[in-house]
C-alpha positions as CSV (number, residue, x, y, z in Angstrom):
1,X,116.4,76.7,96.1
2,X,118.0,79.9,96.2
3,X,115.3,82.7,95.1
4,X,118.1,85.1,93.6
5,X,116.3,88.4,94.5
6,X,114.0,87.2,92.1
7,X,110.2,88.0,93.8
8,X,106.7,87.6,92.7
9,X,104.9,90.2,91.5
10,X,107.8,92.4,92.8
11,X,107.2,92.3,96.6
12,X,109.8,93.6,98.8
13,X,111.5,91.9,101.8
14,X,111.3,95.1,103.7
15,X,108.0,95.7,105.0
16,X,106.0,98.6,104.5
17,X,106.9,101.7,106.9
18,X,104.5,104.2,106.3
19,X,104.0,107.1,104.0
20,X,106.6,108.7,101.6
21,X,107.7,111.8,101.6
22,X,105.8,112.9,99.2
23,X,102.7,111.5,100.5
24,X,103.3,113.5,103.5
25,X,104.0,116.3,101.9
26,X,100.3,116.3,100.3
27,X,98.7,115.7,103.6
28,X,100.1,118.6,104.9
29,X,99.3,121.1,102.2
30,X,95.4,119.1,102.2
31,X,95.7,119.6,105.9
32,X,96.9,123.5,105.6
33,X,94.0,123.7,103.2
34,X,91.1,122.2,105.1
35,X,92.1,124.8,108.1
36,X,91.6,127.6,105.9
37,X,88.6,126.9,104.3
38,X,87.2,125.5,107.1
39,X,87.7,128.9,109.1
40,X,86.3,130.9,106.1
41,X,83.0,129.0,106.6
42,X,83.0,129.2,110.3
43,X,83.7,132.8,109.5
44,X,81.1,132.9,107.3
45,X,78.3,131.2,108.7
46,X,79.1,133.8,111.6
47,X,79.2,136.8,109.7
48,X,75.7,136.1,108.4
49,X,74.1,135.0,111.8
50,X,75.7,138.3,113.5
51,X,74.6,140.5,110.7
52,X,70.8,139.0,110.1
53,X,70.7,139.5,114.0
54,X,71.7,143.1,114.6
55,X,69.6,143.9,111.4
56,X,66.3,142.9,113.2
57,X,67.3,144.4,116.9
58,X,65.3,141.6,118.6
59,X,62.2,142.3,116.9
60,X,61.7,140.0,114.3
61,X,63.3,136.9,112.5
62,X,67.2,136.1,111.6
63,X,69.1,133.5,110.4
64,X,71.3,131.5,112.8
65,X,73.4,129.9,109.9
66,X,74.3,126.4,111.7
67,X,75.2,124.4,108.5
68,X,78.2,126.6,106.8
69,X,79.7,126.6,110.6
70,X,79.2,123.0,111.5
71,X,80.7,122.3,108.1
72,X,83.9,124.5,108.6
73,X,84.0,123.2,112.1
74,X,84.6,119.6,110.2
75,X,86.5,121.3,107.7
76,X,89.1,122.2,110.2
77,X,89.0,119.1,112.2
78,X,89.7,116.7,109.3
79,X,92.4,119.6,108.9
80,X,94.2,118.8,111.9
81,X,94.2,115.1,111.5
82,X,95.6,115.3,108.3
83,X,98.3,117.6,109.6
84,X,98.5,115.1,112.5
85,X,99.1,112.6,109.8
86,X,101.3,114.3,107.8
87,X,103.8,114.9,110.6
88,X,103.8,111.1,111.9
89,X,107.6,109.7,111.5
90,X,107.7,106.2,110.2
């Protein structure tokens, strides 16, 4: 029986390669993206530790801001590895 290019449920006979173009082309700009914000809140969460710190001149209490420059530190991690994705050939 000859199957005439005629498939179920339209699968393909090549398989599956990777990503499209496009698809690539969002994980970059997600990835270009991530980096950015990510190094705002590093930036950030810096900013505010630095400040608090030089405000009290060792006397006193400040803030060591640990969340908003973990979470950038994440931020630009998952960054990379969608860049990483993005640029992957099929």
């Amino acid at each position: 029986m000859a199957d005439n290019d005629v498939r179920p449920y339209g699968s393909s006979t090549t398989p599956y390669n990777g990503a499209s173009p496009e698809q690539q082309a969002r994980w970059e700009t997600r990835g270009k993206r991530s980096i950015e914000f990510g190094v705002a809140w590093l930036i950030g969460g810096l900013l505010v530790a630095v400040t608090t710190h030089e405000q009290v001149r060792g006397a006193g209490a400040y803030f060591v801001t640990w969340g908003p420059m973990l979470y950038g530190i994440y931020q630009i991690i998952s960054g990379f590895q969608l860049l990483n994705r993005s640029r992957k050939r099929p």
